[in-house]
LUMMINU-389394 format. One record per residue: residue in one letter; x negated, y negated, z of N, C-alpha, C in turn; residue number from 1. Coordinates in steps of 0.1 Angstrom, whole numbers, padded with zeros to 4 digits. Layout:
{rec A, {X, Y, Z}, {X, Y, Z}, {X, Y, Z}, NUM},
...
This chain:
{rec X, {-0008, 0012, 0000}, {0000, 0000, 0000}, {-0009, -0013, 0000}, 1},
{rec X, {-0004, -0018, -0011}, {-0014, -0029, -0009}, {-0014, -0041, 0005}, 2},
{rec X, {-0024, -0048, 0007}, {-0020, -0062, 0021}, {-0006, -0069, 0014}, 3},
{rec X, {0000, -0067, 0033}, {0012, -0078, 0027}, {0011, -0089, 0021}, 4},
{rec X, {0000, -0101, 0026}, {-0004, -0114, 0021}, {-0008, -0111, 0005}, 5},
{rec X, {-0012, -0099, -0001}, {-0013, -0100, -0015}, {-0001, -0098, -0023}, 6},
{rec X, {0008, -0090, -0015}, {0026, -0091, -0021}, {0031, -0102, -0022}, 7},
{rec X, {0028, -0112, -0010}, {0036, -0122, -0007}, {0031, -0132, -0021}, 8},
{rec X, {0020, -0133, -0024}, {0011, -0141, -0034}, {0017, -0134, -0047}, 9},
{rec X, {0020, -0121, -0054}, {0026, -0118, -0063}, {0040, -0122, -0063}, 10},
{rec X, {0047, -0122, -0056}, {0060, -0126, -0054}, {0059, -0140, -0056}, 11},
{rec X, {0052, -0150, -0051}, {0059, -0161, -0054}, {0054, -0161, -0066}, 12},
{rec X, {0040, -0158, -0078}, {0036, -0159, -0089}, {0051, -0157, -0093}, 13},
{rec X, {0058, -0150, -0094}, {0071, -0143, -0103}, {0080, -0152, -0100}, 14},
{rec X, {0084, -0158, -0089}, {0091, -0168, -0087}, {0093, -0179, -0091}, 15},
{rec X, {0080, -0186, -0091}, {0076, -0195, -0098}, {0074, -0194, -0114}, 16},
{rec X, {0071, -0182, -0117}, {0075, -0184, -0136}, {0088, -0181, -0136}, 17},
{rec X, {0098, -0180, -0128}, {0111, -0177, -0133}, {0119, -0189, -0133}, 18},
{rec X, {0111, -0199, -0124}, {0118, -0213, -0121}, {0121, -0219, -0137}, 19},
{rec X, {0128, -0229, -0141}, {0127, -0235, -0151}, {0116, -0246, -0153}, 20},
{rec X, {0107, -0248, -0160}, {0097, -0259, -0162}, {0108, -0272, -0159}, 21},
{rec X, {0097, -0279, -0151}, {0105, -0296, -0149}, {0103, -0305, -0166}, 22},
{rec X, {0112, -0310, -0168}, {0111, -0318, -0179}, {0101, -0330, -0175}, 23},
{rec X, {0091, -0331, -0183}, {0082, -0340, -0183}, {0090, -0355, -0183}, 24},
{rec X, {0089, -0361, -0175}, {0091, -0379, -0171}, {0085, -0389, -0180}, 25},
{rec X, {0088, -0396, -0189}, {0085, -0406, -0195}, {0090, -0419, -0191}, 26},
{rec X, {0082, -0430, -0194}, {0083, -0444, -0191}, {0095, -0447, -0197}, 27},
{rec X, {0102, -0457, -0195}, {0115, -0463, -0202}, {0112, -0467, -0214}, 28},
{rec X, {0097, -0475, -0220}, {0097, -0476, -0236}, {0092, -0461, -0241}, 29},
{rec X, {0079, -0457, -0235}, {0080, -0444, -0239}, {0092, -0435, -0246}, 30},
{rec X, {0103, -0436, -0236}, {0110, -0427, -0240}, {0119, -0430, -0250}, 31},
{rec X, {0125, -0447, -0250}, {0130, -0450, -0263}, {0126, -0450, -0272}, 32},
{rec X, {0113, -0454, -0274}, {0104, -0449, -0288}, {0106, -0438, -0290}, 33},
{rec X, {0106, -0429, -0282}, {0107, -0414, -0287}, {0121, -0412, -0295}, 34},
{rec X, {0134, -0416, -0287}, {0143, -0409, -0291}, {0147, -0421, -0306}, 35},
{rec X, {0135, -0434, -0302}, {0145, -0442, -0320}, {0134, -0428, -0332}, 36},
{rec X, {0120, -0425, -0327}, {0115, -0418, -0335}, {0125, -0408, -0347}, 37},
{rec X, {0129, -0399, -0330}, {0139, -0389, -0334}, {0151, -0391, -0345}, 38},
{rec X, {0158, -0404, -0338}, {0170, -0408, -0346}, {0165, -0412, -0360}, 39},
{rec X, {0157, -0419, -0363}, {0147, -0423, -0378}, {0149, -0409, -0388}, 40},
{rec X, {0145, -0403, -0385}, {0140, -0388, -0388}, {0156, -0382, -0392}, 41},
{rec X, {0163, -0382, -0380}, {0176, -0375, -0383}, {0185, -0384, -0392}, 42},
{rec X, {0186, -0393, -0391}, {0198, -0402, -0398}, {0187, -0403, -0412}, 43},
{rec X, {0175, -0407, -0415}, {0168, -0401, -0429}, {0172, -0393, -0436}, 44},
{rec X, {0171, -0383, -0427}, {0177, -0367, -0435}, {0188, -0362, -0440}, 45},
{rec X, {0199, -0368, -0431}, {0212, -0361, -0429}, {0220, -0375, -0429}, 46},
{rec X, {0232, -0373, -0430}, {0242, -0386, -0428}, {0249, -0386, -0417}, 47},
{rec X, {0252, -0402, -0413}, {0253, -0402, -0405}, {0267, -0394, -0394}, 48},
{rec X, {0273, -0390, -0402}, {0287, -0382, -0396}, {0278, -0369, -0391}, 49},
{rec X, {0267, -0361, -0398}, {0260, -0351, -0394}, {0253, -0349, -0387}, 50},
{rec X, {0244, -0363, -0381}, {0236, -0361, -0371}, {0244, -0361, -0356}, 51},
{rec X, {0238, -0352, -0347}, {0249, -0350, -0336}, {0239, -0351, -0323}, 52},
{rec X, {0244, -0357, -0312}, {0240, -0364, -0304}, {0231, -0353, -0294}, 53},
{rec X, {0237, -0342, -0292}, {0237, -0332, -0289}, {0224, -0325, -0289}, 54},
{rec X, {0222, -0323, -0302}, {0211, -0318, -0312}, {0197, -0331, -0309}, 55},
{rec X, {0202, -0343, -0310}, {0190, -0352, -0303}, {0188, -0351, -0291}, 56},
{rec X, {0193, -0353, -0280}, {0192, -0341, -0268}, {0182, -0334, -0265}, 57},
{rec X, {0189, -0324, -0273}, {0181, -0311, -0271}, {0164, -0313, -0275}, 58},
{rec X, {0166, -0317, -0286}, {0152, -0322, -0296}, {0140, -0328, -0284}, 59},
{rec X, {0151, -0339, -0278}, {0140, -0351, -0270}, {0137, -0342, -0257}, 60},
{rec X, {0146, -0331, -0253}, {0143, -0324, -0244}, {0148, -0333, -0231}, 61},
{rec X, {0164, -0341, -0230}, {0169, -0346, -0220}, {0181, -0341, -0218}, 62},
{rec X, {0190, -0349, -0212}, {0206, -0349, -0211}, {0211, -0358, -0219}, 63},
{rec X, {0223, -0351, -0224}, {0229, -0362, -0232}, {0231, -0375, -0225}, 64},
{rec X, {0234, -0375, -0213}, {0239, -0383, -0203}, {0224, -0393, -0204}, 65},
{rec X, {0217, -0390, -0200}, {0203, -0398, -0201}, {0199, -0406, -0216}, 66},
{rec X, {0201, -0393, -0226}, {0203, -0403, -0239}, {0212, -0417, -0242}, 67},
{rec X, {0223, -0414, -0235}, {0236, -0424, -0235}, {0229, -0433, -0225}, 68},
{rec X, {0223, -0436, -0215}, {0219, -0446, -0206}, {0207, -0454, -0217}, 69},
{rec X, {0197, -0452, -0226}, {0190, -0459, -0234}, {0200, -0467, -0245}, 70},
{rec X, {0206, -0455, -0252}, {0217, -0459, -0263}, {0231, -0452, -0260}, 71},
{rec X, {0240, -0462, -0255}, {0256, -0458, -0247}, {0261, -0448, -0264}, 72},
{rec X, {0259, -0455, -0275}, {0270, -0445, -0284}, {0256, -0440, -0293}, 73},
{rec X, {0265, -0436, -0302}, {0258, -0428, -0318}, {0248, -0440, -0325}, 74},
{rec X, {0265, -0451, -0324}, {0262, -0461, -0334}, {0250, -0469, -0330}, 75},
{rec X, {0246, -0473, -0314}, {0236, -0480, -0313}, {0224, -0476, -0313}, 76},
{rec X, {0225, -0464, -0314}, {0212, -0457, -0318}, {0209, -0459, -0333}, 77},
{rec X, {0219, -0457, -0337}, {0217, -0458, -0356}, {0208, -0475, -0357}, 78},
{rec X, {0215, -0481, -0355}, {0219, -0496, -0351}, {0201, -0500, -0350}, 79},
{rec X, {0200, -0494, -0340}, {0183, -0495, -0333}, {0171, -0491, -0341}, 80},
{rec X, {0178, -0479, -0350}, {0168, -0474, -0359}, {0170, -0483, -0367}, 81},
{rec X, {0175, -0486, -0373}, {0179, -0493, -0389}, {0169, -0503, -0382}, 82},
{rec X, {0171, -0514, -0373}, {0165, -0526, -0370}, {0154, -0523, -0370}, 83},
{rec X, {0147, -0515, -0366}, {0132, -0513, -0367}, {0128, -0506, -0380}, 84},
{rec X, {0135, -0500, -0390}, {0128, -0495, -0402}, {0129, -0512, -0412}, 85},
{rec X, {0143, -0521, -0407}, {0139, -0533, -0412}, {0128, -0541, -0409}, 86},
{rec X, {0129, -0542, -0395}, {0113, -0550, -0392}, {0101, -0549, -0399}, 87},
{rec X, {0101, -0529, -0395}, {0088, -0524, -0406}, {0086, -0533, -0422}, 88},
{rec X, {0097, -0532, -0425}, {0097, -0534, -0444}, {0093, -0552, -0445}, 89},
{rec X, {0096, -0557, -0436}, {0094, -0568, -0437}, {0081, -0571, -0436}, 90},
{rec X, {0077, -0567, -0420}, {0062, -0571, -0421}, {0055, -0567, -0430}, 91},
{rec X, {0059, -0557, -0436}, {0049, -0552, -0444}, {0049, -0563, -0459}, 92},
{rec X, {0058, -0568, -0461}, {0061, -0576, -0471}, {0058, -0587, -0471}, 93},
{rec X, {0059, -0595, -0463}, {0053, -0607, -0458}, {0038, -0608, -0453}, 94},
{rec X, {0028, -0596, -0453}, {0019, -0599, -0445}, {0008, -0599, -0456}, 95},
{rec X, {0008, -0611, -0465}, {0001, -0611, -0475}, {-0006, -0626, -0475}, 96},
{rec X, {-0022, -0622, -0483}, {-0031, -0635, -0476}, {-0022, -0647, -0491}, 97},
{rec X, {-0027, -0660, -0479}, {-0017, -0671, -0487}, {-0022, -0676, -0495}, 98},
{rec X, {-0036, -0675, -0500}, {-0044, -0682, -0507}, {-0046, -0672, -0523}, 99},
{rec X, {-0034, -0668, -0521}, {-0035, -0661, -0536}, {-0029, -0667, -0545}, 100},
{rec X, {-0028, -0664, -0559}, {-0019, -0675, -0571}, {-0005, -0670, -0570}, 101},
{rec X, {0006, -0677, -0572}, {0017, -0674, -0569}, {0018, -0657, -0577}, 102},
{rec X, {0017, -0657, -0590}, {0014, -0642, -0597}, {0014, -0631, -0588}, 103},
{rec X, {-0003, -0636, -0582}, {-0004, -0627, -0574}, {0002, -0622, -0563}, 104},
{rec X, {0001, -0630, -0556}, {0011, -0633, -0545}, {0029, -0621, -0548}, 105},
{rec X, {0032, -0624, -0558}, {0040, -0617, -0563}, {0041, -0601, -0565}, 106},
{rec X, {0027, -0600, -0571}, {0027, -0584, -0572}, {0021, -0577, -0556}, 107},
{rec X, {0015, -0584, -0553}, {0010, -0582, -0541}, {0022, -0578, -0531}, 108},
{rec X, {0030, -0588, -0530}, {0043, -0583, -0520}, {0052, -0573, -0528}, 109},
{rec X, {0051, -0572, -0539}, {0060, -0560, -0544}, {0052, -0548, -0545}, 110},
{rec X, {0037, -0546, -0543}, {0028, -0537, -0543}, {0035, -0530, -0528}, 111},
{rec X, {0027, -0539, -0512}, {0038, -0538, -0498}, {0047, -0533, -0503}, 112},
{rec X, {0059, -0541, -0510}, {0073, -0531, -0508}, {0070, -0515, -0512}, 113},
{rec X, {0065, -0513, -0525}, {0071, -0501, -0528}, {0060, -0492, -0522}, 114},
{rec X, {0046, -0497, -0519}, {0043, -0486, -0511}, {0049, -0481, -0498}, 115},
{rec X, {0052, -0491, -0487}, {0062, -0490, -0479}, {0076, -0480, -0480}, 116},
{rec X, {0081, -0482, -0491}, {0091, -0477, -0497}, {0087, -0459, -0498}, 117},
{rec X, {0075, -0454, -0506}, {0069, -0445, -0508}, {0068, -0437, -0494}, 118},
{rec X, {0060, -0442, -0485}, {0057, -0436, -0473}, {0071, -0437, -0463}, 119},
{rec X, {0079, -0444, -0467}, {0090, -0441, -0455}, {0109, -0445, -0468}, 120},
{rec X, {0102, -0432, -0475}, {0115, -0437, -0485}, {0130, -0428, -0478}, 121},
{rec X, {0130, -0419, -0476}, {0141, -0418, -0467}, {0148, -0425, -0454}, 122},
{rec X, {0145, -0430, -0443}, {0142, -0443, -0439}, {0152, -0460, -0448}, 123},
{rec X, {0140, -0457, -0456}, {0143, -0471, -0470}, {0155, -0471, -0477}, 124},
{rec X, {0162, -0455, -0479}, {0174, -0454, -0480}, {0183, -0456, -0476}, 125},
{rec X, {0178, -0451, -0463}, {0190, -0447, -0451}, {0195, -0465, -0448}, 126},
{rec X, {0185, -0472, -0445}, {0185, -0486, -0444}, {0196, -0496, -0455}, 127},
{rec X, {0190, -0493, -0468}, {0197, -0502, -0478}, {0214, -0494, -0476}, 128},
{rec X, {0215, -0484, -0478}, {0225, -0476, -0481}, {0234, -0480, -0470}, 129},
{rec X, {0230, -0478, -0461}, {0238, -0485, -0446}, {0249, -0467, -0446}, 130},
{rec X, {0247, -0461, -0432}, {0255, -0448, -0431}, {0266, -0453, -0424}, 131},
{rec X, {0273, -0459, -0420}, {0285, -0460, -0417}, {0293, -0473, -0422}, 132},
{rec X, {0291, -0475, -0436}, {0300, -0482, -0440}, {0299, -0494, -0441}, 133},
{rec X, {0311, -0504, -0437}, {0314, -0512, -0437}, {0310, -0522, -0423}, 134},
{rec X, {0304, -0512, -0413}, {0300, -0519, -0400}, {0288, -0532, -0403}, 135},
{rec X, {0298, -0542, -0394}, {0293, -0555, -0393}, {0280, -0561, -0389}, 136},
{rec X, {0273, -0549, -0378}, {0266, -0549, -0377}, {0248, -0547, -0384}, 137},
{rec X, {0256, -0535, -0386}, {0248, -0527, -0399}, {0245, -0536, -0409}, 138},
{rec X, {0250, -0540, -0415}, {0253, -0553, -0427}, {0247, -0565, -0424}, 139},
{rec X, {0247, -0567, -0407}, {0241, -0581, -0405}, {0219, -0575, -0405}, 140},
{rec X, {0220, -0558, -0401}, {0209, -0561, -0402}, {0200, -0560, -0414}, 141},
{rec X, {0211, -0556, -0425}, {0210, -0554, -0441}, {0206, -0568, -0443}, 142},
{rec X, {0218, -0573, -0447}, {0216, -0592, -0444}, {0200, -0599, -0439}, 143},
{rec X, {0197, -0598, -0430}, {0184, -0601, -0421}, {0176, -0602, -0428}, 144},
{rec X, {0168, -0587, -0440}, {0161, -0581, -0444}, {0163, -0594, -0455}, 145},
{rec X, {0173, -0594, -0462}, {0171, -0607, -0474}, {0167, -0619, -0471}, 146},
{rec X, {0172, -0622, -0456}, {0174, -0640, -0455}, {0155, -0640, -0450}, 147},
{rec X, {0150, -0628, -0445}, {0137, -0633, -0441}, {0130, -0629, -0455}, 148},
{rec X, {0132, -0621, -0463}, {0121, -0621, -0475}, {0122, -0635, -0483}, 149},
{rec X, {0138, -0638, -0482}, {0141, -0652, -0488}, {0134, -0667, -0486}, 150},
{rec X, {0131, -0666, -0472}, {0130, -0679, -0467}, {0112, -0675, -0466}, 151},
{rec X, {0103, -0662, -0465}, {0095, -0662, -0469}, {0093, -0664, -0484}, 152},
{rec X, {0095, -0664, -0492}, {0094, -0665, -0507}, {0095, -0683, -0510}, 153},
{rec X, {0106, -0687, -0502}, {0105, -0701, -0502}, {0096, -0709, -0498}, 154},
{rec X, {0091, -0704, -0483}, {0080, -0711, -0480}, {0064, -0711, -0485}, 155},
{rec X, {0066, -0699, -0491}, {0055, -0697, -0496}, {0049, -0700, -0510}, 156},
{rec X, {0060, -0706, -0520}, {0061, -0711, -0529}, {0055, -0719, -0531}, 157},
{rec X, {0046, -0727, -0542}, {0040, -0736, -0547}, {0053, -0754, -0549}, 158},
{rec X, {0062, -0746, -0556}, {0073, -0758, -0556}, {0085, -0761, -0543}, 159},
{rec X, {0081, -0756, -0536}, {0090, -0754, -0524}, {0099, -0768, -0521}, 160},
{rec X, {0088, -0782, -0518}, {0098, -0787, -0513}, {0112, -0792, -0527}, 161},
{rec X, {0103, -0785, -0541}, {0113, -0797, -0550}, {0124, -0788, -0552}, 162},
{rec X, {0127, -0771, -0543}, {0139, -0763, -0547}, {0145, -0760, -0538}, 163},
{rec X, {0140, -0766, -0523}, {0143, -0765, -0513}, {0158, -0769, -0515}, 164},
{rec X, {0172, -0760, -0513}, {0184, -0763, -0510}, {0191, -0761, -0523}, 165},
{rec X, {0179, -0765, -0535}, {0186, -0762, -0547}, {0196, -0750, -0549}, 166},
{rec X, {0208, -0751, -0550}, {0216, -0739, -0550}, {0216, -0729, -0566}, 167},
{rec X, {0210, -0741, -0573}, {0209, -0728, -0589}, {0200, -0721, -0581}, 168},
{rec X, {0186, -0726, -0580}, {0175, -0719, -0571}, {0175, -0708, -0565}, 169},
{rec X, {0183, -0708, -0553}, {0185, -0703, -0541}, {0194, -0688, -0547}, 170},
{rec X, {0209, -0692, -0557}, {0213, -0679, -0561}, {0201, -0672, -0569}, 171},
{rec X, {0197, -0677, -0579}, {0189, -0672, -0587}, {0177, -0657, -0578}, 172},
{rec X, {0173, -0665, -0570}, {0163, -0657, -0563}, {0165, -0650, -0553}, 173},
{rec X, {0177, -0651, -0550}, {0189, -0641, -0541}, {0193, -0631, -0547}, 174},
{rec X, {0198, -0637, -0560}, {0200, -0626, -0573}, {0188, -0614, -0575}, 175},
{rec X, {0174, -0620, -0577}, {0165, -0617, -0580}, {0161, -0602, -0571}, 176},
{rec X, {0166, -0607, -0555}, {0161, -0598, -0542}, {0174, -0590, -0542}, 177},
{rec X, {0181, -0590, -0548}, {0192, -0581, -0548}, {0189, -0569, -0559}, 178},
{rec X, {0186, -0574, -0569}, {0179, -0561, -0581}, {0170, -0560, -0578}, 179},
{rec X, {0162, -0563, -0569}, {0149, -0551, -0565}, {0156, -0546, -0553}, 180},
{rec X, {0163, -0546, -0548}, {0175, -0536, -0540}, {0177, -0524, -0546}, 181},
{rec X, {0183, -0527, -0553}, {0193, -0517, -0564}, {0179, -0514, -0568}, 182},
{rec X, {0167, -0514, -0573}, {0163, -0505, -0586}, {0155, -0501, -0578}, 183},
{rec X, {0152, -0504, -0567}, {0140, -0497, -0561}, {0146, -0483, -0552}, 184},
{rec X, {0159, -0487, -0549}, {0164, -0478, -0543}, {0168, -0466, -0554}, 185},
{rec X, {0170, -0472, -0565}, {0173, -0464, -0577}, {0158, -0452, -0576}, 186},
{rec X, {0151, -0462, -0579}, {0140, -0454, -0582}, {0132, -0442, -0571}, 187},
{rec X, {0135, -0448, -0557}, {0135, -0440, -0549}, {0141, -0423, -0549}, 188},
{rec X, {0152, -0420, -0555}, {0161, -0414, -0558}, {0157, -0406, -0573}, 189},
{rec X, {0153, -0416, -0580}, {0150, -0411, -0594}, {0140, -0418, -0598}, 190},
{rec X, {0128, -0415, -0596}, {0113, -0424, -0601}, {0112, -0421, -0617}, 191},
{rec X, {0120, -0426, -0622}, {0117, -0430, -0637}, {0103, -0434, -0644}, 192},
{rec X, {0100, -0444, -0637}, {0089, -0451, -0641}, {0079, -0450, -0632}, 193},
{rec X, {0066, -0452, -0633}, {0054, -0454, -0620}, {0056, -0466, -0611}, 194},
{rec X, {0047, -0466, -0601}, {0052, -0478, -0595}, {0044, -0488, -0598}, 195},
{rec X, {0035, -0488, -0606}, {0029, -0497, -0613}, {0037, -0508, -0622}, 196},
{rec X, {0044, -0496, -0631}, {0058, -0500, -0642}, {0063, -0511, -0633}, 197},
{rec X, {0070, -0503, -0625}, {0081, -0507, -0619}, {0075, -0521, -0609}, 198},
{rec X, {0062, -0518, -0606}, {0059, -0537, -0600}, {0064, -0549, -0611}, 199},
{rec X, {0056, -0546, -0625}, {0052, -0554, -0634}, {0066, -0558, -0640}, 200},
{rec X, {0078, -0549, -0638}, {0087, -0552, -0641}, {0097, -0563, -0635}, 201},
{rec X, {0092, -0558, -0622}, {0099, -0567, -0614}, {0090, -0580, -0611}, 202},
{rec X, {0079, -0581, -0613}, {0072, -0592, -0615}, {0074, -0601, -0623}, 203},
{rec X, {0081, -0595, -0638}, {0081, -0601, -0652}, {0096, -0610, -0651}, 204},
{rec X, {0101, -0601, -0646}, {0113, -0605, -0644}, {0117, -0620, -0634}, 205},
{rec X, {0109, -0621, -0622}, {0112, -0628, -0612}, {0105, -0639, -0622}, 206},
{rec X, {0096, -0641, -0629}, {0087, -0652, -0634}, {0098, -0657, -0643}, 207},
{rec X, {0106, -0648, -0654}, {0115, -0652, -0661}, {0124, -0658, -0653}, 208},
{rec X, {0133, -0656, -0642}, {0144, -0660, -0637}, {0137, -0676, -0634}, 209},
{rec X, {0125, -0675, -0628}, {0119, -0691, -0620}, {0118, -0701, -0635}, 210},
{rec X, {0112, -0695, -0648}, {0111, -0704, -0656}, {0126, -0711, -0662}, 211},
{rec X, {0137, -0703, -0657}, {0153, -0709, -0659}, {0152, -0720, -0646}, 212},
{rec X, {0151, -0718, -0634}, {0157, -0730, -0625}, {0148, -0736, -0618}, 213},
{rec X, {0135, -0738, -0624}, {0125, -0742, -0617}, {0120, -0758, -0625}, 214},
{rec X, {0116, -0767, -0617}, {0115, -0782, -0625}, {0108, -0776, -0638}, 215},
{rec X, {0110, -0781, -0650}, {0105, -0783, -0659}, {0085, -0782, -0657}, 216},
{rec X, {0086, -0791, -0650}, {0068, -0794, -0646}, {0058, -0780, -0647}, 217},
{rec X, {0069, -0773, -0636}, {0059, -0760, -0635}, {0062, -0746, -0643}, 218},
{rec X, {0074, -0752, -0654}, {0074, -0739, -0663}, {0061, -0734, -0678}, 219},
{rec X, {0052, -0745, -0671}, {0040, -0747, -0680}, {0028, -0736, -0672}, 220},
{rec X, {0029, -0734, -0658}, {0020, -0735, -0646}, {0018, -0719, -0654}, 221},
């Protein structure tokens, strides 16, 4: 028979692996990064009526209950992801050196977009497409995404202060940020062309629209 004290020390070995592992503790941003990670990933993949709260849960390895204390519903989780794959696309768009020729300047930020686009094109979709509709919110952060590439494109313009307000202007290049919406998301989906094509295109284009509502002066430039 072996010493009691060596039974007693097997016994709790066995006890103790039968316990359930404690879920590991994370900080409060920690942990929301993790679960917008999560939700990125799922609403990417799936739509949003298919991703199930449940299933994120389990994934993040919490309680639902605990998920709902960072994000109360579905929607502000969606909500939360969407805002930050917007943020992402912007900085990335905007963060171009200023001392380039407006041209450049041009392809340069349409270079950012569509590599951006490339490395997080599901994301990019999920984002423009907007998964639930008609929500106001969703839309305002759709919205966001234009009024800051806009008012960056303005500022950063060579003619700025003489189109400042100009409303042919303003539609024109509104217009402009709307069809590289649509085609890029197109192309996301169905890459027709390279993305080389597809800068120069959209490069060609934006130059054409400016030489219609732009002073006379600089349709020479």
């Amino acid at each position: 028979m072996p010493p009691r004290r060596a039974v007693r020390r097997v016994v709790a070995r066995i006890r103790s692996a039968a316990k359930p592992k404690r879920r590991v503790r994370l900080e409060n941003d920690q942990r929301r990064a993790q679960l917008l990670a999560l939700a990125r990933a799922a609403f990417s993949d799936r739509a949003y009526d298919d991703v199930s709260i449940d299933d994120l849960a389990r994934e993040a390895k919490i309680s639902k209950g605990l998920l709902y204390h960072y994000f109360p519903t579905k929607r502000d989780l969606y909500v939360a992801g969407l805002s930050e794959i917007a943020g992402e696309l912007v900085t990335a768009v905007t963060s171009i050196p200023a001392d380039l020729a407006p041209i450049d300047r041009a392809r340069a930020g349409l270079d950012a977009y569509l590599d951006h686009i490339t490395r997080h094109r599901g994301a990019f979709i999920s984002l423009m497409r907007g998964g639930i509709g008609s929500d106001p919110e969703v839309a305002e952060v759709i919205e966001g995404v234009r009024r800051r590439m806009f008012d960056t494109f303005l500022k950063d313009s060579p003619f700025a202060p003489l189109v400042a307000g100009d409303p042919k202007f303003e539609t024109a290049v509104r217009g402009w940020i709307g069809f590289v919406e649509f085609t890029t998301i197109d192309w996301a989906v169905n890459p027709r062309l390279s993305r080389v094509e597809l800068r120069d295109l959209l490069t060609t284009i934006l130059f054409q629209v400016l030489i219609v509502v732009t002073p006379p002066v600089f349709r020479t430039q």
